[in-house]
C-alpha positions as CSV (number, residue, x, y, z in Angstrom):
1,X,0.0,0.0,0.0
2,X,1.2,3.6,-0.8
3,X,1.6,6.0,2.6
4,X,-0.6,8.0,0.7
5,X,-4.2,7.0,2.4
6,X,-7.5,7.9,0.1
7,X,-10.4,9.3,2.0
8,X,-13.2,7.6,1.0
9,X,-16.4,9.7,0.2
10,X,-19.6,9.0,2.3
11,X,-20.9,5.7,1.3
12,X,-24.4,5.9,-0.4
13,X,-25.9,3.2,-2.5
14,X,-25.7,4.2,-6.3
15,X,-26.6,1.1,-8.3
16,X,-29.6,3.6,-9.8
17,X,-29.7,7.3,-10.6
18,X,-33.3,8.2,-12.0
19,X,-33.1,11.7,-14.1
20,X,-36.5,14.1,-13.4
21,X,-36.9,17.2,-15.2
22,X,-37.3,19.9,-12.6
23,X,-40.2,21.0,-14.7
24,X,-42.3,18.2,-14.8
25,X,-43.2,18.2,-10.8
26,X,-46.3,15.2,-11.8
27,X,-43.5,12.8,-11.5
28,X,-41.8,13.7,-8.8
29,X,-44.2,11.8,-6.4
30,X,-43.7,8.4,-8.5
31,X,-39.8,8.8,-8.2
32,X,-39.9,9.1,-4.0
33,X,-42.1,6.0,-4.1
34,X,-39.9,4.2,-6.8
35,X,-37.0,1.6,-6.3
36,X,-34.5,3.7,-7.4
37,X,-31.3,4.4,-5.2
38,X,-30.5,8.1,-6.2
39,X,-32.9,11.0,-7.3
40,X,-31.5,14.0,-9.3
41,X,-34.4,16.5,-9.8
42,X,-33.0,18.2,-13.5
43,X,-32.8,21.9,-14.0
44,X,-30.2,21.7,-17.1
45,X,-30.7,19.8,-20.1
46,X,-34.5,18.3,-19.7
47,X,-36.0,22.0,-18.7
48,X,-36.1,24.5,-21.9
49,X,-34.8,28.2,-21.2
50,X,-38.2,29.8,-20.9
51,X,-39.4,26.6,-17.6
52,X,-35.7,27.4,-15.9
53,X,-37.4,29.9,-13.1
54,X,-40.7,27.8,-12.9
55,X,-38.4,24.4,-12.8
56,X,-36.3,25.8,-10.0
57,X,-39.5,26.5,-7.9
58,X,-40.9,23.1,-8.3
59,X,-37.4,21.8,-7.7
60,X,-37.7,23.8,-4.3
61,X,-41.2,23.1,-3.3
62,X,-40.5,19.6,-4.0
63,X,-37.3,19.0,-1.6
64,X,-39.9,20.5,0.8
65,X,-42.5,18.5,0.6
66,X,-42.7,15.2,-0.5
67,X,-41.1,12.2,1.4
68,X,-38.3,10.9,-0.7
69,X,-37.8,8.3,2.4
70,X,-34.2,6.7,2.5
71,X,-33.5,8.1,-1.2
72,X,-30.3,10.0,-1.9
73,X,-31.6,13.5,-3.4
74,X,-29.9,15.4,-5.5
75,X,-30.3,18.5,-7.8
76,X,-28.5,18.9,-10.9
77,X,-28.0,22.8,-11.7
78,X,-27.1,24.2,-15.1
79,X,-23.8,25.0,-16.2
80,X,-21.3,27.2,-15.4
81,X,-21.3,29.1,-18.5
82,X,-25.1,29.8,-18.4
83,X,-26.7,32.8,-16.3
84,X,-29.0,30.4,-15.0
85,X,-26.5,28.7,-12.6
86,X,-25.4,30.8,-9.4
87,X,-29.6,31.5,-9.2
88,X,-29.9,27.8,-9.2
89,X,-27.2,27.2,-6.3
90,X,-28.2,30.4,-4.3
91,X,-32.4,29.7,-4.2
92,X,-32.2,26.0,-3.8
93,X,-29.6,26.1,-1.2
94,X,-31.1,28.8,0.6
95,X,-34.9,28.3,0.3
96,X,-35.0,23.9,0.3
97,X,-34.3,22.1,3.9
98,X,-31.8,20.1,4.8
99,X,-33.1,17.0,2.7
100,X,-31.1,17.9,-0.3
101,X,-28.0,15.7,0.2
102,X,-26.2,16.4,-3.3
103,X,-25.8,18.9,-6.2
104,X,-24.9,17.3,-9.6
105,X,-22.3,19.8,-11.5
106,X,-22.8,19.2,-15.2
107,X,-19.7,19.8,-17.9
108,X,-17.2,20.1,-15.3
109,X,-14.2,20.7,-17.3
110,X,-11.4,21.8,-14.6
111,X,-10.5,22.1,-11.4
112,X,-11.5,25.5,-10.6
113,X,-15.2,24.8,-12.2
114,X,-15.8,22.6,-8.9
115,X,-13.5,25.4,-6.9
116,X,-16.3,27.9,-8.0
117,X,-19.3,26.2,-6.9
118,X,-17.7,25.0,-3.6
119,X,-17.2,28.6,-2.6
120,X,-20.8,29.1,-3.4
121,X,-22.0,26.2,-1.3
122,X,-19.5,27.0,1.6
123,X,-20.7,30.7,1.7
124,X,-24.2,29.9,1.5
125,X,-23.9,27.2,4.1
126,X,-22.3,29.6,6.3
127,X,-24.8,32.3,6.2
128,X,-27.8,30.5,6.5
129,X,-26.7,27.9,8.9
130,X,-27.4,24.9,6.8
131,X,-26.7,21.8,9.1
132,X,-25.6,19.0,6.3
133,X,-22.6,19.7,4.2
134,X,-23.8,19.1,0.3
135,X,-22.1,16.7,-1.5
136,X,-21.0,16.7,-5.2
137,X,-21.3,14.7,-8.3
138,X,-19.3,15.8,-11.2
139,X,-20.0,14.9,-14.8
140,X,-17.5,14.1,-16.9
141,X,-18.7,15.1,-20.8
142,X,-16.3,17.0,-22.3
143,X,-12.7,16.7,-23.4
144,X,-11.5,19.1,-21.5
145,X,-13.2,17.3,-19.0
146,X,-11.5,14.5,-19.7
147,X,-8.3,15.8,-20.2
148,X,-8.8,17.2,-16.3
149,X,-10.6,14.4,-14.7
150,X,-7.6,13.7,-12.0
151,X,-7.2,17.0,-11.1
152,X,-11.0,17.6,-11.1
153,X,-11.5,14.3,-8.7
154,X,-9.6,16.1,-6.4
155,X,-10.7,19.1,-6.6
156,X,-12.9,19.7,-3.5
157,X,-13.6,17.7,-0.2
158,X,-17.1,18.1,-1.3
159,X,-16.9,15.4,-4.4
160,X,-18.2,12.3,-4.1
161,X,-19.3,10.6,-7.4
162,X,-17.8,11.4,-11.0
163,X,-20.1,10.1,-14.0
164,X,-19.8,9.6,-17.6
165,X,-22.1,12.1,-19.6
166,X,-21.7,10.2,-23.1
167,X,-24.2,12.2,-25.4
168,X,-22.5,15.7,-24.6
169,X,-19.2,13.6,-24.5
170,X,-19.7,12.2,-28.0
171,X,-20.7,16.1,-29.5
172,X,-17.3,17.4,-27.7
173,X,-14.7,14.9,-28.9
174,X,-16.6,15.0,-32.4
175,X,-17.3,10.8,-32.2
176,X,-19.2,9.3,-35.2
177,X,-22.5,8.5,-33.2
178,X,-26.2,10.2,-32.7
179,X,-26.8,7.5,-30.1
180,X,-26.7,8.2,-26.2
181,X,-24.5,5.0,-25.1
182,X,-23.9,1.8,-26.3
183,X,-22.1,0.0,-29.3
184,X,-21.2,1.5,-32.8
185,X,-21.4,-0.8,-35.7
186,X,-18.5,0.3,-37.4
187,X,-16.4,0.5,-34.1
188,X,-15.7,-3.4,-35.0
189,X,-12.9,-5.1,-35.5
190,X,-12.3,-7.9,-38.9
191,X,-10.7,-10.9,-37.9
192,X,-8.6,-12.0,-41.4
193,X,-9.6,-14.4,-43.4
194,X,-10.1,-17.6,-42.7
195,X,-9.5,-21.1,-45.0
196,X,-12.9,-20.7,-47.0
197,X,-12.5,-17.0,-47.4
198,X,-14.7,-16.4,-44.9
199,X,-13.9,-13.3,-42.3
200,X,-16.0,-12.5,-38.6
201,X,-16.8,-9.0,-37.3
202,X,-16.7,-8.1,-33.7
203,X,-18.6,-5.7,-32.1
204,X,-16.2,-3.7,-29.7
205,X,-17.5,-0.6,-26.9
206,X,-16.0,2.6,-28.2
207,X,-17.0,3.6,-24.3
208,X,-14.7,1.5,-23.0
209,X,-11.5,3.8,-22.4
210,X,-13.7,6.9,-21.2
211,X,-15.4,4.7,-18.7
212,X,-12.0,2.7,-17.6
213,X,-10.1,6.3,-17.3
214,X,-13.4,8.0,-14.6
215,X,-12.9,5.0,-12.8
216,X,-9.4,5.0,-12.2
217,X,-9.7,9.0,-11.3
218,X,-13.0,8.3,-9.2
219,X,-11.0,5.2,-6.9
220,X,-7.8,6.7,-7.0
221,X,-9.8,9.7,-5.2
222,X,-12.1,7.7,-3.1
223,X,-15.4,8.9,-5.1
224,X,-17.9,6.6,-6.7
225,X,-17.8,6.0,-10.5
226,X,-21.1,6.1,-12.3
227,X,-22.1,4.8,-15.8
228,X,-24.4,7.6,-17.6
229,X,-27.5,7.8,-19.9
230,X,-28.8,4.9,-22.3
231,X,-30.7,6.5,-24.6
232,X,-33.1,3.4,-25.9
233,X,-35.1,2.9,-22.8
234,X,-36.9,0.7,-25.0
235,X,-33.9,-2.0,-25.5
236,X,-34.0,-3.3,-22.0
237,X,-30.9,-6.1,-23.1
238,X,-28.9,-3.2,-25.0
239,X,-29.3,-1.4,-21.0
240,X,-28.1,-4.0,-19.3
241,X,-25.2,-5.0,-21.5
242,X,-23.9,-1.6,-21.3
243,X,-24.3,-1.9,-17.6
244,X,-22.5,-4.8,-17.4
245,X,-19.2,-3.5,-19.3
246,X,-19.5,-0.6,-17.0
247,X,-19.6,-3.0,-13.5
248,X,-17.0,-5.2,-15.0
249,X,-14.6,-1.5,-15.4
250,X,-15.5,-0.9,-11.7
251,X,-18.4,1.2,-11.9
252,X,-21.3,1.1,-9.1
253,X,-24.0,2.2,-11.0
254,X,-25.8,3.3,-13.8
255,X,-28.5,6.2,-14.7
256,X,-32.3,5.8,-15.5
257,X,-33.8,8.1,-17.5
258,X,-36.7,6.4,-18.3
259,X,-38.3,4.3,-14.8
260,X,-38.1,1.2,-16.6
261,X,-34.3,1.8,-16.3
262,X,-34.6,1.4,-12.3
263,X,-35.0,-2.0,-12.3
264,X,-32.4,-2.9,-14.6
265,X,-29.6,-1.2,-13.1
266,X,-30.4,-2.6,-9.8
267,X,-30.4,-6.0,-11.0
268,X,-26.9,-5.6,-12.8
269,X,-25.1,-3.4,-9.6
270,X,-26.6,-5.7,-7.2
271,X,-23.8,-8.6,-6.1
272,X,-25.5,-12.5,-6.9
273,X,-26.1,-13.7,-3.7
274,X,-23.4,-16.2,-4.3
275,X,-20.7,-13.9,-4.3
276,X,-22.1,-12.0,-1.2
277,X,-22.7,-15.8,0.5
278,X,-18.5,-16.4,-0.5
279,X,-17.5,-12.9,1.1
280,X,-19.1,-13.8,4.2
281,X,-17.3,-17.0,4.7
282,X,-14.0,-15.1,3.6
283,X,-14.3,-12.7,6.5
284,X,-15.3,-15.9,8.4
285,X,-12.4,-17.4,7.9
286,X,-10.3,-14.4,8.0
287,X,-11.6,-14.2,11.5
288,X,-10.9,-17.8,12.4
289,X,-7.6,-17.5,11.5
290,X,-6.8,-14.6,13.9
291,X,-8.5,-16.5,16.8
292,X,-6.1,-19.4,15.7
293,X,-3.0,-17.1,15.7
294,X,-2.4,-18.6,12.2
295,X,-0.9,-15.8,9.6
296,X,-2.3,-17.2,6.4
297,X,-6.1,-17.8,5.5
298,X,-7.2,-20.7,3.2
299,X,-10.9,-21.4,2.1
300,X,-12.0,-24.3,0.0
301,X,-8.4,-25.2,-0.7
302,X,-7.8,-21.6,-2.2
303,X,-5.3,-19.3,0.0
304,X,-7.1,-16.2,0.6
305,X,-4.6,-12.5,0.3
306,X,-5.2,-9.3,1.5
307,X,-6.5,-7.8,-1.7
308,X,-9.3,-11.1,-1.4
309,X,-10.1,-9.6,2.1
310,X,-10.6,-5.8,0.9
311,X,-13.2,-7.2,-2.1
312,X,-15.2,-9.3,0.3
313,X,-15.8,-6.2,3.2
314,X,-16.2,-3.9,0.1
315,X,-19.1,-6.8,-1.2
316,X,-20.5,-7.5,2.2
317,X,-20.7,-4.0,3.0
318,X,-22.5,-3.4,-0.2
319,X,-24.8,-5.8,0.2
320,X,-25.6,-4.9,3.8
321,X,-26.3,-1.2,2.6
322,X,-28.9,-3.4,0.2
323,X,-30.5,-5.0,2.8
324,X,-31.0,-1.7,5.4
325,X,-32.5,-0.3,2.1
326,X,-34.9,-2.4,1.7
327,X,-33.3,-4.5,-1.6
């Protein structure tokens, strides 16, 4: 292990992330009642220019009023570049109560973009009195962005998740796609040719490095790494494939922006019970050991390291959070 220890942000479930535009206030009420692990209530790209005021009031009202139970809130504001933003830090932090746990920061392309908002919060926390310190989730979907993602990671004590914003992504590298996530047909690759002539094409995910390169920034900062949008919320197997190269890469969850989605992304960032039954006999073992005085750790004629120790707390752990959740 390095000397240099990473501070883990607060541990919040994230297998789901269900997108509501901040001007359609009807739904709010089904997304508090859904299954979905974290709300974001949308005043960016789902509210046009002439709902941003009325969004920001339902927004408000909303974190108010309804019960959103054991649900992580959050609000996602507009950009940076927009006049729209500061108004949307400044009335939701000052008129909403203390159930807003998170703000979402969309386009984050440096360091000093999450510096900017952080002194906002702070100031605004200070003056009012505001007993919970916000949280941040970052969104990765630019470039630049991704060009800065290490140095944004790290950017405030405040971040906790970064996520991968593919459609705006896709417009600001310039990529060859009109899709919102998943596979490209022509990002294949032609195997050569075999005895008859013959020749196979493989599908590859031209997400993968993007996805691969948050994750490494989000661990190697402690924060959670989150798979973005899917834009065919009527391709359920497309969903869950993309979710399932995004848990493979280390990912904890995935967004819904359809409710359909909820259900999906819990199944795939939920751990088989197999795997959680395994972890628990590890740390059984582990613990068996010690009362034994023995230094190594076997289990089912398999020796058991360190590294196999860390992944079974970090499972059972998840899987306990599961449980107090309610599944």
């Amino acid at each position: 292990m390095s000397f240099t220890i990473v501070e883990q942000a607060p541990a919040r479930l994230n297998r789901s992330e269900l997108a509501v535009p901040g001007s359609s206030p009807q739904l709010f009420e089904k997304a508090a009642k859904s299954a979905v692990d974290v709300v974001f209530l949308d005043l960016e790209d789902a509210v046009s220019p002439d709902k941003k005021d009325e969004a920001r009031k339902n927004v408000i009202q909303a974190i108010n009023d309804i019960d959103w139970g054991s649900k992580t809130l959050s609000v996602r504001i507009n950009g940076l570049d927009t006049q729209y933003m500061y108004r949307d830090v400044v009335d939701v932090l000052e008129q909403a109560g203390d159930r807003l746990d998170l703000i979402m920061i969309p386009k984050v392309g440096t360091a000093a973009d999450v510096y900017a908002v952080d002194m906002l919060v702070t100031q605004i926390e200070q003056a009012k009195g505001r007993k919970k310190r916000i949280g941040f989730e970052l969104i990765i979907e630019t470039a630049l962005g991704m060009a800065n993602i290490h140095e944004i990671a790290k950017a405030s004590k405040r971040n906790e998740s970064l996520h991968f914003g593919v459609a705006d992504y896709s417009a600001s590298t310039r990529a060859r796609t009109t899709v919102i996530g998943g596979p490209n047909p022509d990002y294949v690759v032609l195997t050569d040719k075999a005895e008859d002539g013959t020749r196979q094409v493989h599908w590859g995910d031209m997400w993968h490095y993007a996805i691969a390169r948050m994750v490494v920034a989000a661990r190697a900062n402690g924060l959670r790494p989150v798979d973005g949008p899917f834009g065919d919320f009527g391709d359920a197997d497309g969903y869950r494939a993309q979710a399932r190269r995004a848990a493979v890469l280390g990912c904890e969850g995935k967004w819904a922006i359809h409710p359909s989605q909820i259900a999906l992304a819990n199944e795939v960032f939920t751990p088989p019970a197999k795997e959680i039954e395994r972890a628990r006999r590890i740390l059984q073992a582990m613990e068996q050991a010690k009362r034994e005085g023995k230094g190594a750790v076997s289990l089912d004629g398999r020796l058991i390291d360190i590294a196999s120790i860390r992944q079974a707390e970090a499972l059972v752990a998840t899987a306990d959070r599961i449980a107090q959740a309610g599944g």
